[in-house]
C-alpha positions as CSV (number, residue, x, y, z in Angstrom):
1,X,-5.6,-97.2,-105.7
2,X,-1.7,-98.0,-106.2
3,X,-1.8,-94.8,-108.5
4,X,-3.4,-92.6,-106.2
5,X,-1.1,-93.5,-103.3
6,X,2.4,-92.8,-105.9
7,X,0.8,-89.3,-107.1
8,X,0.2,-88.5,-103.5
9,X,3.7,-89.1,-102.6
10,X,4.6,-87.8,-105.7
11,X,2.8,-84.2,-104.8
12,X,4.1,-84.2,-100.8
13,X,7.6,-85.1,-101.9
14,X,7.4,-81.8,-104.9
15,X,5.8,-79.7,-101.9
16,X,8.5,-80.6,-99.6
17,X,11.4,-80.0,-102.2
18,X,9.9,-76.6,-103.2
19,X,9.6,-75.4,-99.6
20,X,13.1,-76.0,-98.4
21,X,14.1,-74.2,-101.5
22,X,12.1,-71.5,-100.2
23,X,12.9,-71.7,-96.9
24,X,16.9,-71.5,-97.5
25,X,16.1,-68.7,-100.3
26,X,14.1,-66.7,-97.4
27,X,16.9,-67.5,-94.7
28,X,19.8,-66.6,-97.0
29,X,18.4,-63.4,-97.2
30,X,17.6,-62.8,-93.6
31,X,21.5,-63.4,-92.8
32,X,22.9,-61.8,-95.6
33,X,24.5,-58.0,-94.6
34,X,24.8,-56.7,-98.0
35,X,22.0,-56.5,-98.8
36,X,20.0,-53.5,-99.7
37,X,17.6,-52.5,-96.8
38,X,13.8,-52.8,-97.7
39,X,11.9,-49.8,-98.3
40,X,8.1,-51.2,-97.0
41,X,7.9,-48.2,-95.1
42,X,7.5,-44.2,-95.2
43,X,10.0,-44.7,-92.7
44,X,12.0,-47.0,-94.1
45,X,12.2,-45.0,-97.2
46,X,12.8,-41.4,-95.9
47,X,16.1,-43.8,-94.0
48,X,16.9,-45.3,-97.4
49,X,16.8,-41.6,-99.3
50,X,18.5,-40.0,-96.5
51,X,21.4,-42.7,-96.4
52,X,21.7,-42.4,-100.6
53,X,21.6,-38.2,-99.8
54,X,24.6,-38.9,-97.1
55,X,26.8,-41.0,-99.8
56,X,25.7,-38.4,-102.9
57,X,27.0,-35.9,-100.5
58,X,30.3,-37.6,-99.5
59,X,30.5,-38.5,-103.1
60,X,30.4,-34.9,-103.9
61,X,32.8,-34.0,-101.5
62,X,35.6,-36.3,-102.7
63,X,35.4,-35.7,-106.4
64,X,35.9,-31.7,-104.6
65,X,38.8,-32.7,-103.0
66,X,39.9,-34.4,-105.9
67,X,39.7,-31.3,-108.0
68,X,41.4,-29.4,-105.4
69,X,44.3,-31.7,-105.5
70,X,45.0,-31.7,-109.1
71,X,44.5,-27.4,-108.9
72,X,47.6,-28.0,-106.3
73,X,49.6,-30.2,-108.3
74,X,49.4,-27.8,-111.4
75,X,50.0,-25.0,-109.3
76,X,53.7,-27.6,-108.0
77,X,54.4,-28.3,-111.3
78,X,53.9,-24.6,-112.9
79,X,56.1,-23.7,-109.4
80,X,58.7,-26.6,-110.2
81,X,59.2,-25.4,-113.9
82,X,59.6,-21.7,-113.1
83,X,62.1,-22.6,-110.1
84,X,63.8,-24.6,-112.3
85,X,64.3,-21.9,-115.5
86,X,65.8,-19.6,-112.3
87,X,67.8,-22.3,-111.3
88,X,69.2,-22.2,-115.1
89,X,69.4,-18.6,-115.1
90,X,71.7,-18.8,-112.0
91,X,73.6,-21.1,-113.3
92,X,74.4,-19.4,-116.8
93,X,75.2,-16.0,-114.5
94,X,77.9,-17.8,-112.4
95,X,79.0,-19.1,-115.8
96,X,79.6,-15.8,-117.2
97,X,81.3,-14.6,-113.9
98,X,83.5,-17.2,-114.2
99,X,84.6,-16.6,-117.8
100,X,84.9,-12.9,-116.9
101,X,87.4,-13.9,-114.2
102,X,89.1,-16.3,-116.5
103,X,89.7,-13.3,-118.6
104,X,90.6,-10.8,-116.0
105,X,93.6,-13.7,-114.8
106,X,94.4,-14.3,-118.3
107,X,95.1,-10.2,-119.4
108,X,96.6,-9.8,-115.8
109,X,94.8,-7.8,-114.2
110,X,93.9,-10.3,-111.2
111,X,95.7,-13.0,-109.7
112,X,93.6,-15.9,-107.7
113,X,95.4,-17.6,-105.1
114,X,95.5,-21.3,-104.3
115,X,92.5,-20.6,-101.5
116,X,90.5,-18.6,-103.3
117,X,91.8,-14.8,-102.6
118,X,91.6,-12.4,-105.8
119,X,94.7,-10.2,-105.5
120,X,94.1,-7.1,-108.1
121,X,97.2,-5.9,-110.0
């Protein structure tokens, strides 16, 4: 009879163990907010598709406007590089303009004053 009194407790004390286990499982989830909603329902679904349509959608539109931005900063860079081969060319023209008036001062046949005049001869 001792046996059957130890295999009782035995069975209760399993049971007990294995529904607290199930209890904080079931709890856990019940409190946890990131989860994923359940789908049980027509409703519930349509919700569920409409919500992963919404982030498709925004997903969509953000890898647009990513490809939008980098169209742009091509379109910067391809503006950056020409500005700065006419920057160059500018800057070789006033070197030439200078060396022609180098020239002109060195024959004599201008004269450049201490402020900047240019007195022909």
């Amino acid at each position: 009879m001792k046996k059957q009194y130890t295999a009782l407790l035995a069975a209760f004390a399993i049971t007990i163990c294995m529904g607290a286990g199930m209890l904080l499982v079931s709890g856990n989830a019940l409190i946890n907010k990131n989860g994923i909603p359940v789908a049980d329902s027509p409703a519930a679904a349509t919700a569920t598709a409409e919500v992963r349509t919404a982030e498709q959608a925004q997903i969509q539109q953000l890898q647009s406007l990513v490809t939008e931005y980098q169209a742009r900063e091509v379109k910067y860079q391809n503006e950056l590089k020409s500005a700065g081969q006419d920057l160059e060319n500018v800057n070789n023209q006033i070197r030439q303009y200078q060396m022609l008036l180098v020239a002109l001062q060195n024959r004599g046949y201008i004269m450049i004053n201490s402020n900047g005049q240019i007195i022909i001869r």
